[in-house]
C-alpha positions in Angstrom: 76.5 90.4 101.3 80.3 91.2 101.9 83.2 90.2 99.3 86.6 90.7 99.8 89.2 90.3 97.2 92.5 89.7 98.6 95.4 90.1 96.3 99.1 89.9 96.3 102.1 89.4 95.1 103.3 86.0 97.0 102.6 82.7 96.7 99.7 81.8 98.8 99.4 77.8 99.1 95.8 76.5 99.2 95.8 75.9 102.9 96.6 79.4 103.7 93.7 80.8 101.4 91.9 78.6 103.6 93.0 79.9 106.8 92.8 83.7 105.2 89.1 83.3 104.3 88.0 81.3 107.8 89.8 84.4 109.7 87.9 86.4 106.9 84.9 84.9 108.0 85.3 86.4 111.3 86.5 89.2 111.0 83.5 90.3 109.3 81.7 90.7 111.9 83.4 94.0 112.8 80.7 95.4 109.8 77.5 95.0 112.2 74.7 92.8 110.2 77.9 91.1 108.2 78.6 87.5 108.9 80.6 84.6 107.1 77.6 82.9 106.0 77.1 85.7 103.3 80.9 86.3 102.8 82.7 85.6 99.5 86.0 85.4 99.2 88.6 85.4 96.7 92.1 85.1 97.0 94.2 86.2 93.8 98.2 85.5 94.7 101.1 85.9 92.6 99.7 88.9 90.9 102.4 91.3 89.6 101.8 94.2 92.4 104.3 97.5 93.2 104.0 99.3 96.0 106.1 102.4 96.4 108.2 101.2 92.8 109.1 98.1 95.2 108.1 94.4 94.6 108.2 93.6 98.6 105.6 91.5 99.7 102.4 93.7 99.3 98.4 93.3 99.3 95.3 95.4 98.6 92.1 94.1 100.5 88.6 94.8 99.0 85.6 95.3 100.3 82.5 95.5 99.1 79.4 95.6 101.3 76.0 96.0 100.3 74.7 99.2 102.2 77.0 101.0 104.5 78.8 101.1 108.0 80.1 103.3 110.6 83.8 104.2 110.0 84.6 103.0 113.3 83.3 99.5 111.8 85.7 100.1 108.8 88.6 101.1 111.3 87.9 97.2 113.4 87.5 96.1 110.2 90.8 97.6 108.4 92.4 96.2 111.4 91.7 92.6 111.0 92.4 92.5 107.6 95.8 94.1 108.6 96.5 91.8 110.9 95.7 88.3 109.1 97.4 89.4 106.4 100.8 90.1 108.8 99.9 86.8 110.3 99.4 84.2 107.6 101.1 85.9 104.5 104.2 88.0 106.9 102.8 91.4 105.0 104.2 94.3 106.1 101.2 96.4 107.5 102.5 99.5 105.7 102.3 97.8 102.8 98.5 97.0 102.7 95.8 99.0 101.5 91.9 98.1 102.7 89.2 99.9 100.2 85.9 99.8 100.6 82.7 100.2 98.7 79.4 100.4 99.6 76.8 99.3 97.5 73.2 99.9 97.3 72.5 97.9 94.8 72.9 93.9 95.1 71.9 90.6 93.5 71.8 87.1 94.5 69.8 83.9 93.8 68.2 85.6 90.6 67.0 89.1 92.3 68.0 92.2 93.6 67.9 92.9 97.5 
């Protein structure tokens, strides 16, 4: 039960959100268990975002997992992100933050895993 909340503040046509969450979709499976089929996505773009007092392209990636993971999985996983967001949206990596959060308690189709 990931989520990841991309936003930005570019212009992200619909066709690139589309490619960002399919390449989301696999790069999930850094986070052992985690697959696209349980992945939701959102992509919020043109949001008014400052990084370092600068209005440069930017992005802050989150993630929320039910339970937990290895940091090494995080590291794979900060990676990705990293990296689709350079390749699709030309983000600077310095310029993106991943967070996580783990959480142990999660609901779906009207009940609580």
């Amino acid at each position: 039960m990931p989520y990841i909340h991309i936003a930005t503040n570019l212009p992200v046509p619909e066709h690139t959100a589309e490619a960002v969450k399919t390449q989301l979709g696999r790069a999930i499976e850094a986070i052992p268990g985690k697959s696209e089929p349980w992945l939701m996505v959102r992509v919020s773009a043109d949001e008014p975002l400052w990084f370092a007092g600068s209005d440069a392209p930017a992005a802050i990636a989150q993630v929320n997992l039910y339970g937990s993971a290895d940091a090494s999985d995080y590291d794979t996983l900060t990676g990705r992100i990293t990296d689709i967001l350079d390749g699709l949206l030309s983000i600077d990596p310095a310029r993106i933050y991943v967070q996580y959060t783990e959480t142990e308690h999660w609901g779906w189709n009207g009940r609580n895993f």
